[in-house]
N, C-alpha and C positions, 0 to 999 in steps of 0.2 A: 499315644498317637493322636495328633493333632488335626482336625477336617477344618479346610480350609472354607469359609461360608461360598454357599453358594450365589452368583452373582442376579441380584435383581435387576429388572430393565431400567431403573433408576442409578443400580451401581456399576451398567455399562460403559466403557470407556468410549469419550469423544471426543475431536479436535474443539480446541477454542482457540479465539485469537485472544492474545494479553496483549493490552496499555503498559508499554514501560515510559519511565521515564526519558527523556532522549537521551543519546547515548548509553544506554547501558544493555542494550538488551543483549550484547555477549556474556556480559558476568550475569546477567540475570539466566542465560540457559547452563553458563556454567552451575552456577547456584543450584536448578532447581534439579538439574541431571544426578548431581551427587545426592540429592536426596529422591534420587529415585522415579523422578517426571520426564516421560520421554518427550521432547522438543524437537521442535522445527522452526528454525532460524533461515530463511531463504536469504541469499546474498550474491552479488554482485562484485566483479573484481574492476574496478577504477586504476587506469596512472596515473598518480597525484606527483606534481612538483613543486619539492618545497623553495621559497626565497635564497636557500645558499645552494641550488642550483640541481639537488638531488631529485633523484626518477625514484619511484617506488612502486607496484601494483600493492592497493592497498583492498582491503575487504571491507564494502559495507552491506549493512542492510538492507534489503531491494524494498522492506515498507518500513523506514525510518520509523521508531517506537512500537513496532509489532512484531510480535513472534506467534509462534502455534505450540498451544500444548495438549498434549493426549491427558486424555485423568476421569476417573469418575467422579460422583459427588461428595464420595466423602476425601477427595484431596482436594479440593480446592481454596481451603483453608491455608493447605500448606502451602498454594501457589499465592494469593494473597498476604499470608505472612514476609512475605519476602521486602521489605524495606524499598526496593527498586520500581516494583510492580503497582500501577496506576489502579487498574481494572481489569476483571476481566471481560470482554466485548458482551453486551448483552442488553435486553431489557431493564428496567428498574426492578424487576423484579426477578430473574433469573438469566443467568448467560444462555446465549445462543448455541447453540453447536454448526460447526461446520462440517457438509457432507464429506465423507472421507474421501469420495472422489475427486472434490477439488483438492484435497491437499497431497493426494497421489499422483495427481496432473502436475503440481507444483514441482511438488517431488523428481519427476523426469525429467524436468524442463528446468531444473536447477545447473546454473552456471550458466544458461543462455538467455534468458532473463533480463532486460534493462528497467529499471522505475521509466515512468511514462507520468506525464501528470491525467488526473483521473480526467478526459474530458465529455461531457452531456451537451445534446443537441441542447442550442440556448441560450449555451452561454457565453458571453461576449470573451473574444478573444483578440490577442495581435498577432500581427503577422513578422517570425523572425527575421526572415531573410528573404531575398532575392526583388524584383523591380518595386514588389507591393509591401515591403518592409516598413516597421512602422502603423501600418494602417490597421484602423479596429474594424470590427464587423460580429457577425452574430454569427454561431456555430449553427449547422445544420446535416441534415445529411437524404440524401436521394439515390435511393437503392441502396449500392455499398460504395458508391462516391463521398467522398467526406465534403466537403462545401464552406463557405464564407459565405455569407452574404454581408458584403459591403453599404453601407447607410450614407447618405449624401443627403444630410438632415436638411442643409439650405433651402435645396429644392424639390426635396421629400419623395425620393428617387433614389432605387435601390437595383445593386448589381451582383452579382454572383459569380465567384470564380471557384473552381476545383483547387485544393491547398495537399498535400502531406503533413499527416498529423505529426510527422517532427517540426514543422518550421509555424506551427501556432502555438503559443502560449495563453494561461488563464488572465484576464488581466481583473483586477480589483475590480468593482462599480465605483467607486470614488477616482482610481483611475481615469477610469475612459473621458477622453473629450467632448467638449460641448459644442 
């Protein structure tokens, strides 16, 4: 009869996020599940239409090159042996763990989920759609109002308008106009 060891606070199991390469990280949870890593892959169903005229709902990744995987410390060898696998998220010196309750949260709220681009008060954005299309300004936000503020460098005079965080985008800084 064989005792299985008992688990030290260092050999307890935690979420991490893994760096894959792009595009892979279904064969990479394929991969790591047969050998025994439990994974959480969040995703997103998309209708893509190809050029000869075809509909599909297609599956992707809701964080493009990230997955989560569960593991203590002595698997993470076998999560990094994995030829696909970039890093896994963390310090220089040791990965990070993430609290199980965000990834429980993720968990429920899987299939309703869209990517969003990440946006911080700050930082210079456009405007997609409607009369102020086109126009940069600077992200901000007042209360739980999301906001623009619009810059009219000429005469160094500045406006504000209320935006929905669908119709702004990040724009580069070599972007934005002068």
């Amino acid at each position: 009869m064989t005792l299985a060891p008992i688990p030290t606070a260092s050999d307890s199991a935690n979420w991490y996020a893994v760096q894959t390469i792009p595009r892979h990280e279904k064969r990479v949870q394929e991969r790591l599940e047969y050998r025994g890593v439990h994974c959480f892959l969040p995703v997103y169903t998309k209708t893509s239409r190809w050029k000869n005229g075809c509909t599909a709902r297609v599956e992707f990744p809701l964080f493009p090159t990230y997955m989560f995987v569960e593991l203590g410390a002595h698997e993470r060898g076998c999560v990094l042996a994995d030829p696909s696998v970039a890093r896994i998220v963390g310090s220089s010196r040791e990965p990070v763990s993430i609290p199980n309750s965000e990834i429980e949260a993720l968990q429920q709220a899987s299939g309703r989920l869209h990517p969003h681009d990440y946006l911080v008060a700050g930082e210079t954005v456009r405007i997609k759609r409607g009369p102020l299309a086109d126009l940069t300004g600077i992200l901000v936000r007042k209360s739980n109002d999301l906001r623009l503020v619009l810059k009219l460098d000429l005469i160094r005079q500045g406006a504000s308008v209320e935006v929905a965080l669908d119709d702004v985008e990040v724009v580069s800084p070599e972007a934005v106009r002068l």
